[in-house]
N, CA, C and O atoms as a DFTB+ gen file, in Angstrom:
532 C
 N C O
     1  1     -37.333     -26.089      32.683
     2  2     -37.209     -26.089      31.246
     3  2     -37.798     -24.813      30.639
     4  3     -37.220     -24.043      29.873
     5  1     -39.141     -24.712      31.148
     6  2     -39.686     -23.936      30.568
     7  2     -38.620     -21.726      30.508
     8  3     -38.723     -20.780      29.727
     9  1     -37.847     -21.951      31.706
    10  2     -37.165     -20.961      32.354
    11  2     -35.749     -20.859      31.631
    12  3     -34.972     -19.905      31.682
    13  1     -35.557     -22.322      30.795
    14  2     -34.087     -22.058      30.217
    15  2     -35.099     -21.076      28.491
    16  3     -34.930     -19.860      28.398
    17  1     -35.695     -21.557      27.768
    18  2     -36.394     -21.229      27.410
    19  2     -36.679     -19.804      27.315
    20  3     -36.447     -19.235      26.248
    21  1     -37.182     -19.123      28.362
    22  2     -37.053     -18.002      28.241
    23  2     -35.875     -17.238      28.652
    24  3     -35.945     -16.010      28.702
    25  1     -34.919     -17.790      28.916
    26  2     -33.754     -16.814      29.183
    27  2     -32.940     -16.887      27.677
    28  3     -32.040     -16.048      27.632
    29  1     -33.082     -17.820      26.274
    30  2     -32.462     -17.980      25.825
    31  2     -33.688     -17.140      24.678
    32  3     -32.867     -16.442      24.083
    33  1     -34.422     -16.945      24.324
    34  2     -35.233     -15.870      24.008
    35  2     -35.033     -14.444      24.362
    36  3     -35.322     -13.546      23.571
    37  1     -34.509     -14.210      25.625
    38  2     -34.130     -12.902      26.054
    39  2     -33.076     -12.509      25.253
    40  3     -32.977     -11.495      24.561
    41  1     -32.141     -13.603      25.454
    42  2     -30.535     -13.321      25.096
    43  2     -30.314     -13.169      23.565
    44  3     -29.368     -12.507      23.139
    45  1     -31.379     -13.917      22.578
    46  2     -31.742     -13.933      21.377
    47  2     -31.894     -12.312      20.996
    48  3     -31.085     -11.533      20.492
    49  1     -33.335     -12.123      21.470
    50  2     -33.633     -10.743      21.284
    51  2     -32.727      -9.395      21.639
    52  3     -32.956      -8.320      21.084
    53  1     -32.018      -9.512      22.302
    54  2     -31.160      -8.304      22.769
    55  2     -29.846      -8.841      21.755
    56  3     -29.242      -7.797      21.508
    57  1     -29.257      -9.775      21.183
    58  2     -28.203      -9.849      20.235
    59  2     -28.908      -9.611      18.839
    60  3     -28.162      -9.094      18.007
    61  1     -29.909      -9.825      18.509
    62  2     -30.525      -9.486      17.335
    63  2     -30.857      -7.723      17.755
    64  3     -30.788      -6.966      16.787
    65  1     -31.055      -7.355      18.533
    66  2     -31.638      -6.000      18.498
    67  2     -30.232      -5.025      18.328
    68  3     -30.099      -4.111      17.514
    69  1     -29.121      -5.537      19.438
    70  2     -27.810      -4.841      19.353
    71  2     -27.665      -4.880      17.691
    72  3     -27.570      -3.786      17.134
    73  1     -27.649      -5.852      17.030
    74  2     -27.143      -6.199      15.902
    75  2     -27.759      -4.807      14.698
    76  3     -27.171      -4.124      13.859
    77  1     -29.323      -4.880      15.208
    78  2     -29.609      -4.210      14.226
    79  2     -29.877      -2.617      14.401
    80  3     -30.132      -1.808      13.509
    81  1     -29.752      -2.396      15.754
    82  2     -29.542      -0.824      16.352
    83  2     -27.188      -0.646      15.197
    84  3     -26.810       0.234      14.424
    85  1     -26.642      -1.516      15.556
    86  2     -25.265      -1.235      14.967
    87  2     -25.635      -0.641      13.191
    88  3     -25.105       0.407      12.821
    89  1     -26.170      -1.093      12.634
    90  2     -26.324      -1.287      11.323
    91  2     -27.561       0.292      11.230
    92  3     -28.318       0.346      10.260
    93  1     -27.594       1.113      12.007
    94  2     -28.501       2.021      11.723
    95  2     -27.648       3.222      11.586
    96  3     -28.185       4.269      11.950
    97  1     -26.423       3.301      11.135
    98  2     -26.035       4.113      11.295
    99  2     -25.974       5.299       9.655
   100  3     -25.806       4.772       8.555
   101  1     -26.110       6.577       9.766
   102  2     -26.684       7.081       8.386
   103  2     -25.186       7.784       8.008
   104  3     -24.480       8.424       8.788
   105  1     -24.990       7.571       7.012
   106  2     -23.572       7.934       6.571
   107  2     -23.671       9.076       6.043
   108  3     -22.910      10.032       6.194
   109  1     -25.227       8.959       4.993
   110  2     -25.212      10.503       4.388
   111  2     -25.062      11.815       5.441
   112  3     -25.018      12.961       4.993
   113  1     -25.010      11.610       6.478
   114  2     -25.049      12.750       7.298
   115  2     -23.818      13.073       7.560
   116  3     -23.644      14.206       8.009
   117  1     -22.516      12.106       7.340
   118  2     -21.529      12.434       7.589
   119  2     -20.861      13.389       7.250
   120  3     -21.209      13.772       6.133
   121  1     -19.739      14.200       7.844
   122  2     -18.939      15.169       7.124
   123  2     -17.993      14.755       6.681
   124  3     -17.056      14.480       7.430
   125  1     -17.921      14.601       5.573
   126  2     -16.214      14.129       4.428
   127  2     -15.239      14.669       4.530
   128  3     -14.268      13.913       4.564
   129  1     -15.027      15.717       4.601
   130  2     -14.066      16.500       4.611
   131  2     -13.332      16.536       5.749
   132  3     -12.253      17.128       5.726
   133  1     -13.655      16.095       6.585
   134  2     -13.175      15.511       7.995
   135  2     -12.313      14.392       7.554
   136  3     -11.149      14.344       7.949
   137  1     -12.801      13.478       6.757
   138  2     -12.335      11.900       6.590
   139  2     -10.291      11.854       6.029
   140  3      -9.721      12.119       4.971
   141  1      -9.940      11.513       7.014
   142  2      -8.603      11.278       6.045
   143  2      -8.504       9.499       4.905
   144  3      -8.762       8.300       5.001
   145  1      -7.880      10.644       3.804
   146  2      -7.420       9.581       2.959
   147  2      -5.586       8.951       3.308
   148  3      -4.927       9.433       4.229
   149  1      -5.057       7.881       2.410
   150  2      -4.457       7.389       2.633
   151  2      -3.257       8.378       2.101
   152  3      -2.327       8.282       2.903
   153  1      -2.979       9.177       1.177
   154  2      -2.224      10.616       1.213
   155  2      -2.823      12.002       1.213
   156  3      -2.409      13.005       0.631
   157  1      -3.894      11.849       1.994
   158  2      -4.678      13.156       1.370
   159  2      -4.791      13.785      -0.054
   160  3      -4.978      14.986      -0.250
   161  1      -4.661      12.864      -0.996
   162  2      -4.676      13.882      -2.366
   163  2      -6.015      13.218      -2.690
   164  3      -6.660      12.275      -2.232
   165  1      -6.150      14.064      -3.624
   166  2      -7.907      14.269      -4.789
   167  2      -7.364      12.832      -5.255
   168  3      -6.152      12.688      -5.414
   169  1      -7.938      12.144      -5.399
   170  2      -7.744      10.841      -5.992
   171  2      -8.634      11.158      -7.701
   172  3      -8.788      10.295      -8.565
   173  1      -8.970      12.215      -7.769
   174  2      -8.945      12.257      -9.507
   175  2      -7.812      12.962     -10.118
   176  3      -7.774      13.120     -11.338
   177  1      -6.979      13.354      -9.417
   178  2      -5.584      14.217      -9.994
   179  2      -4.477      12.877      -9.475
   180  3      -3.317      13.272      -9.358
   181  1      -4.751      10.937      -9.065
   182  2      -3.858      10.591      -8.823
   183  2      -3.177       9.738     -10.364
   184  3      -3.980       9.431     -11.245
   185  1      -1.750       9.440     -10.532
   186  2      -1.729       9.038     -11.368
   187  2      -0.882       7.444     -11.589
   188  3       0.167       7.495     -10.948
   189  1      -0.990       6.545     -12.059
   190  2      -0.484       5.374     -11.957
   191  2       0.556       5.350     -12.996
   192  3       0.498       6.186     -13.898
   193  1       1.269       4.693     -12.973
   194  2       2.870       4.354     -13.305
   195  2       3.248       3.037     -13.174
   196  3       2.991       2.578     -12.061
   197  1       3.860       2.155     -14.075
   198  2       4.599       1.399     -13.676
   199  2       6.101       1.582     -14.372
   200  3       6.427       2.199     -15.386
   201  1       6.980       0.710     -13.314
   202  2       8.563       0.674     -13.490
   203  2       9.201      -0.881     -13.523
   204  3       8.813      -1.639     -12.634
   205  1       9.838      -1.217     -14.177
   206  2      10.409      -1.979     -14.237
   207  2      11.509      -2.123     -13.063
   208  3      12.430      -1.315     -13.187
   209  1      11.602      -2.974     -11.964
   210  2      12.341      -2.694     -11.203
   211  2      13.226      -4.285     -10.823
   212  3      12.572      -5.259     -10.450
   213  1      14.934      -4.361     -10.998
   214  2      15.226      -5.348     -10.053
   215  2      15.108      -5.626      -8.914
   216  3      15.179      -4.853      -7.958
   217  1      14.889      -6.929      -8.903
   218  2      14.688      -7.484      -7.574
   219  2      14.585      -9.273      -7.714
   220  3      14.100      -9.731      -8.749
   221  1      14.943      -9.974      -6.902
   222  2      14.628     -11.388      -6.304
   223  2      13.830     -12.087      -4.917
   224  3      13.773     -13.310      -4.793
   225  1      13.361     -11.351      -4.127
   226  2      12.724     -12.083      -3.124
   227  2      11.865     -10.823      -2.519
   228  3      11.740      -9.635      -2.818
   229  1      11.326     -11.720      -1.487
   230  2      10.191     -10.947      -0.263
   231  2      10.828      -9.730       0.019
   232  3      10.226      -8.664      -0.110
   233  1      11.838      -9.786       0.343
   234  2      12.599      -9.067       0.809
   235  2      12.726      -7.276       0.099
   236  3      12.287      -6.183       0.458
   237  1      13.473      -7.712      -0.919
   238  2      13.320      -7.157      -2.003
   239  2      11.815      -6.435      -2.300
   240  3      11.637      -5.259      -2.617
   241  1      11.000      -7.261      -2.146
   242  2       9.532      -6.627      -2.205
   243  2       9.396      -5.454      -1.261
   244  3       8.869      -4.388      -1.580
   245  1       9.911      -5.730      -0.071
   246  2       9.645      -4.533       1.306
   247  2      10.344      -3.657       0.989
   248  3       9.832      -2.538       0.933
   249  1      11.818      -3.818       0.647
   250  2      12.658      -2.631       0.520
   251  2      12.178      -1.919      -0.214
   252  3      11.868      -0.829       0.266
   253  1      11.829      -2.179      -1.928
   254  2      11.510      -1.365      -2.844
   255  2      10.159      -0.206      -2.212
   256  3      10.238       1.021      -2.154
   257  1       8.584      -1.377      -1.660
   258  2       7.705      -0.656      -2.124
   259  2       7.922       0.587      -0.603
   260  3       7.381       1.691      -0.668
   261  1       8.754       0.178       0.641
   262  2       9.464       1.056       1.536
   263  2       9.805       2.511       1.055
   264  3       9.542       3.615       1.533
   265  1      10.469       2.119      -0.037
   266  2      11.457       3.442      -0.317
   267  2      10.797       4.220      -1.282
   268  3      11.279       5.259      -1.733
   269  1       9.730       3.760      -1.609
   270  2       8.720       4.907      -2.338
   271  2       7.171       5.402      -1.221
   272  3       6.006       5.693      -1.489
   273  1       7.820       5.305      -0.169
   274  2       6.643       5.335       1.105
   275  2       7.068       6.891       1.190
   276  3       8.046       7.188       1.876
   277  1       6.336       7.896       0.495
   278  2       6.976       9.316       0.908
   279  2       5.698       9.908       0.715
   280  3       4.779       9.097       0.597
   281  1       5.342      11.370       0.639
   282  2       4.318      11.893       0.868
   283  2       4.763      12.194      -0.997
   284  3       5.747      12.317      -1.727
   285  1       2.779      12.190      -1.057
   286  2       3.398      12.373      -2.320
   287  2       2.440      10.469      -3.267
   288  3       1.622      10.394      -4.184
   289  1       2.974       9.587      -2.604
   290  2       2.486       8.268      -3.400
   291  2       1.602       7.849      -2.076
   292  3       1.685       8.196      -0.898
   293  1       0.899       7.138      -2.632
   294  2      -0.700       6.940      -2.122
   295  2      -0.231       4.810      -2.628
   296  3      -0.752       3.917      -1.959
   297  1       0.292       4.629      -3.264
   298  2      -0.113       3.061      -2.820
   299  2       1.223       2.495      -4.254
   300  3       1.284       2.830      -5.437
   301  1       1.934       1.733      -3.590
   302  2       3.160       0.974      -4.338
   303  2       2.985      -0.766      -4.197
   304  3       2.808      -1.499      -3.224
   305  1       3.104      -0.972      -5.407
   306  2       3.389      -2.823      -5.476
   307  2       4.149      -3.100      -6.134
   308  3       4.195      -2.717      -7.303
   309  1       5.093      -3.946      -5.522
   310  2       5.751      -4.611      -6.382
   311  2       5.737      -6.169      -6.800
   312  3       5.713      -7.078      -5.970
   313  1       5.754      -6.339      -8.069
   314  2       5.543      -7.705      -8.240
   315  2       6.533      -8.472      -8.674
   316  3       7.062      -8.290      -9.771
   317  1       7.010      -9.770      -7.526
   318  2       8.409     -10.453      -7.907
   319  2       8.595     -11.155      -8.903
   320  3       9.704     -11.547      -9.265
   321  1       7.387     -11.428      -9.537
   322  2       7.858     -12.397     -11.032
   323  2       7.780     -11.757     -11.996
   324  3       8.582     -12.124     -12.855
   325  1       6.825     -10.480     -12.430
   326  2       6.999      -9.795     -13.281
   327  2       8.163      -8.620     -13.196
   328  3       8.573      -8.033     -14.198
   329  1       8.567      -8.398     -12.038
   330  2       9.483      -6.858     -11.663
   331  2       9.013      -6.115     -11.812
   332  3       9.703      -5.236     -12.329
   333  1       7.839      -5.804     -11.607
   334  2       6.893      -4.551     -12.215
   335  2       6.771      -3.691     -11.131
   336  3       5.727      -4.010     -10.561
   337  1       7.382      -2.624     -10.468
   338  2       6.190      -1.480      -9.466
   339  2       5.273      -0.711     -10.059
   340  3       5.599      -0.001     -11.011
   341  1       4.216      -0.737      -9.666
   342  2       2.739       0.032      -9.879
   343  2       3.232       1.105      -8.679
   344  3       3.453       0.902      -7.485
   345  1       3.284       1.889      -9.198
   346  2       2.823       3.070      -7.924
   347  2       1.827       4.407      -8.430
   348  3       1.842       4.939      -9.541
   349  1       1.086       4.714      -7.412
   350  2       0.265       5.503      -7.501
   351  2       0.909       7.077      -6.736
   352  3       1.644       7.211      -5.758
   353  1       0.438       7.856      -7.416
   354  2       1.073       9.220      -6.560
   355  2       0.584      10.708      -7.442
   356  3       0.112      10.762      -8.578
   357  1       0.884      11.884      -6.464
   358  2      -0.052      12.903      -7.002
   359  2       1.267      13.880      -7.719
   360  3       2.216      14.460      -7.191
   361  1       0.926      13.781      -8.823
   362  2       1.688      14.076      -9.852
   363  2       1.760      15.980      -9.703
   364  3       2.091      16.693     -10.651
   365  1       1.456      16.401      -8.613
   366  2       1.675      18.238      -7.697
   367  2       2.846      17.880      -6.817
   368  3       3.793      18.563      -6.429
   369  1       2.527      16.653      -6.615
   370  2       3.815      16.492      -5.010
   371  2       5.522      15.492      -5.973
   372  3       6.706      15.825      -5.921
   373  1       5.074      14.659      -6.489
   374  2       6.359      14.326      -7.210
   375  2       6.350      13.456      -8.479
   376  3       5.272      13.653      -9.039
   377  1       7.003      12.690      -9.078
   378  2       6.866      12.382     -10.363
   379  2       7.850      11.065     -10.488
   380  3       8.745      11.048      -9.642
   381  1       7.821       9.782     -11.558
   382  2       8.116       9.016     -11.484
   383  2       9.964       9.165     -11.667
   384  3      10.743       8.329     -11.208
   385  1      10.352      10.309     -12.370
   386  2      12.029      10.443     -12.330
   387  2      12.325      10.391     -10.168
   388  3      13.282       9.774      -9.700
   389  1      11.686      10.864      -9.599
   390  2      11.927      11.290      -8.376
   391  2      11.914       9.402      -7.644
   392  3      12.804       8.965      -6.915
   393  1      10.917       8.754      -8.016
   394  2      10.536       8.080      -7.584
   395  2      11.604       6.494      -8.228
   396  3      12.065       5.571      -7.556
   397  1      11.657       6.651      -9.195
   398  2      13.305       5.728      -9.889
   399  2      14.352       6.087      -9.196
   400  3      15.224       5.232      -9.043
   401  1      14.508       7.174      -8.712
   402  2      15.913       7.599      -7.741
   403  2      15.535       7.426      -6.193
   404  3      16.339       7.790      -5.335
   405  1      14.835       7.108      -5.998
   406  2      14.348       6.859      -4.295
   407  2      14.627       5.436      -4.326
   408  3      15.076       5.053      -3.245
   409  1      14.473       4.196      -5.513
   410  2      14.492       2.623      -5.786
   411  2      15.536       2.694      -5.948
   412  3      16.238       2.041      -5.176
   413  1      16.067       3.329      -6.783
   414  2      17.832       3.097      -6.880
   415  2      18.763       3.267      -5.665
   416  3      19.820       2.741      -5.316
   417  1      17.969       4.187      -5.174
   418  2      18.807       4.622      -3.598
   419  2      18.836       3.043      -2.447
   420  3      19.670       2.490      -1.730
   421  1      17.798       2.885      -2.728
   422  2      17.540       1.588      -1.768
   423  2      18.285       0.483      -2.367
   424  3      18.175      -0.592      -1.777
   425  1      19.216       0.521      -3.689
   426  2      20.241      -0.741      -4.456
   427  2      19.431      -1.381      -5.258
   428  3      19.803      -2.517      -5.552
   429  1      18.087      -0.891      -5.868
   430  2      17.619      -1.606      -6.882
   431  2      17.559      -0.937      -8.106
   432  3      16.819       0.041      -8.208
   433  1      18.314      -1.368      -9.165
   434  2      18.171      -1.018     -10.661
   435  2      16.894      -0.745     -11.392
   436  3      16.059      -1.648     -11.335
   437  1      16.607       0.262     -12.024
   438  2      15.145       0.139     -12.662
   439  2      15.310       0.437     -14.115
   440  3      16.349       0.232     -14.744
   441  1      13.890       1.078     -14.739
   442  2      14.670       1.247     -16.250
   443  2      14.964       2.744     -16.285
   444  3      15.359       3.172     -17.370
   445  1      14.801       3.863     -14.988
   446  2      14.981       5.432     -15.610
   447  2      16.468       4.888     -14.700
   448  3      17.399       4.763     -15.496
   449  1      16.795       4.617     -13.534
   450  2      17.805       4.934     -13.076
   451  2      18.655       3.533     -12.594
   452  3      18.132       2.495     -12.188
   453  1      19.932       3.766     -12.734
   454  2      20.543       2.091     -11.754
   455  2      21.139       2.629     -10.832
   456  3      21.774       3.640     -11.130
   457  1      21.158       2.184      -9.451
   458  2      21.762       2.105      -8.526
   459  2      23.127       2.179      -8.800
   460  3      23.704       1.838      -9.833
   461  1      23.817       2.891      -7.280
   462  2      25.068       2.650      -7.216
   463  2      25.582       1.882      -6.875
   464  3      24.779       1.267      -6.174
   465  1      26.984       1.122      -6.853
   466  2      27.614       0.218      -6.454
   467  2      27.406      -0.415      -4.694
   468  3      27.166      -1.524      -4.216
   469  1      27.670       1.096      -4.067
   470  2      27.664       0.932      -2.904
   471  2      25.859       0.482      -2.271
   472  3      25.746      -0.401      -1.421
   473  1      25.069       0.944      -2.620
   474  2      23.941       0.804      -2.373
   475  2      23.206      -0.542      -2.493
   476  3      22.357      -1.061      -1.770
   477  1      24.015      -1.094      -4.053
   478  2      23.569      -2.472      -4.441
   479  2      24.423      -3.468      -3.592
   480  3      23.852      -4.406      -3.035
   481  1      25.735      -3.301      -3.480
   482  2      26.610      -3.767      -2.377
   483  2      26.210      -4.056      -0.781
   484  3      26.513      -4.964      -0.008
   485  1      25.371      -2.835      -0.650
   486  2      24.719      -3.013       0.990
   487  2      23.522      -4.424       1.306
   488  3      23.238      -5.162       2.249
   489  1      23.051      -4.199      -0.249
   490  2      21.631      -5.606      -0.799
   491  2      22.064      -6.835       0.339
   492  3      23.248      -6.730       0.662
   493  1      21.317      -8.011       1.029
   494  2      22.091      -9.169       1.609
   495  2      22.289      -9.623       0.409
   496  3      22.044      -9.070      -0.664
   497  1      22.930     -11.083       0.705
   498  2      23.183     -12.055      -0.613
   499  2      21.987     -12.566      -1.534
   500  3      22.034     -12.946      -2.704
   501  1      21.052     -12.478      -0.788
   502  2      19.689     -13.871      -1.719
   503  2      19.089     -12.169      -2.576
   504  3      18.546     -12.048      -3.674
   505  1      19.378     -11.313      -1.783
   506  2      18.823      -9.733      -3.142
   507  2      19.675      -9.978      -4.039
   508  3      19.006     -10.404      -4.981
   509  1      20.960      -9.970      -4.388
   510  2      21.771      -9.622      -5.183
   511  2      20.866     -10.575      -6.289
   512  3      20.301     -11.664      -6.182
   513  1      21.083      -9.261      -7.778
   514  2      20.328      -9.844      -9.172
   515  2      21.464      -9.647      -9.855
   516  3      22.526      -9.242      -9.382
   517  1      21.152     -10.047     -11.403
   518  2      22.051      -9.972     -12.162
   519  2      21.993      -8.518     -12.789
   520  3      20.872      -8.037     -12.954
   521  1      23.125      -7.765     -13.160
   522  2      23.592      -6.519     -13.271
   523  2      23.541      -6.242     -14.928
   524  3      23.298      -5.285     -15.662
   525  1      23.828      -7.324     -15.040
   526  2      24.370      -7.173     -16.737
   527  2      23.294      -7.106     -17.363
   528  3      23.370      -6.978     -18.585
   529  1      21.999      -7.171     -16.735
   530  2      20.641      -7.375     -18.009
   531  2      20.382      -5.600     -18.146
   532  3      19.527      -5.158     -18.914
């Protein structure tokens, strides 16, 4: 007994010690400029946008925030009940006219640009929205 005891004291002390040797690590020493960001831009020159964009499902969700995946935007959402894309992007590398024609390309209507026939045509069936709004 006395031997389980101390082996479970051992095993204690060396997971508490690993634990707190992990947590010593000093960040201020780090070099930043090394660090990649998620587009490399100054995130005080980034700028947010939203677009009104068609769409109906999950689906729809991937394609859109997909087709604004370019260098240049740093983080896209789209939201299916409001139709809203948020996208973020560095307004040196491209701009939201660029970025309405990259959504339209993929067959979704927005409010700077609408898709073409053929593009919205390629959509499966459960994408297809209504045109006329």
């Amino acid at each position: 007994m006395k031997t389980v005891k101390i082996i479970i004291i051992v095993l204690l002390t060396m997971v508490l010690g690993a634990n707190s040797y992990a947590q010593m690590h000093d960040h201020s020493k780090m070099d930043m400029s090394k660090t990649k960001t998620d587009s490399k831009m100054d995130m005080a020159s980034a700028k947010t946008e939203t677009l009104k964009v068609s769409g109906e499902c999950d689906m729809c969700k991937a394609r859109i925030e997909k087709a604004v995946t370019f260098d240049g935007v740093s983080k896209a959402d789209w939201d299916k009940k409001s139709k809203i894309l948020s996208v973020t992007f560095d307004p040196a590398k491209t701009n939201l006219e660029v970025i309405a024609k990259k959504v339209a390309a993929a067959g979704h209507d927005n409010d700077l640009v609408k898709a073409d026939d053929k593009a919205y045509d390629a959509l499966p069936g459960c994408c297809k929205y209504d045109r006329t709004k």
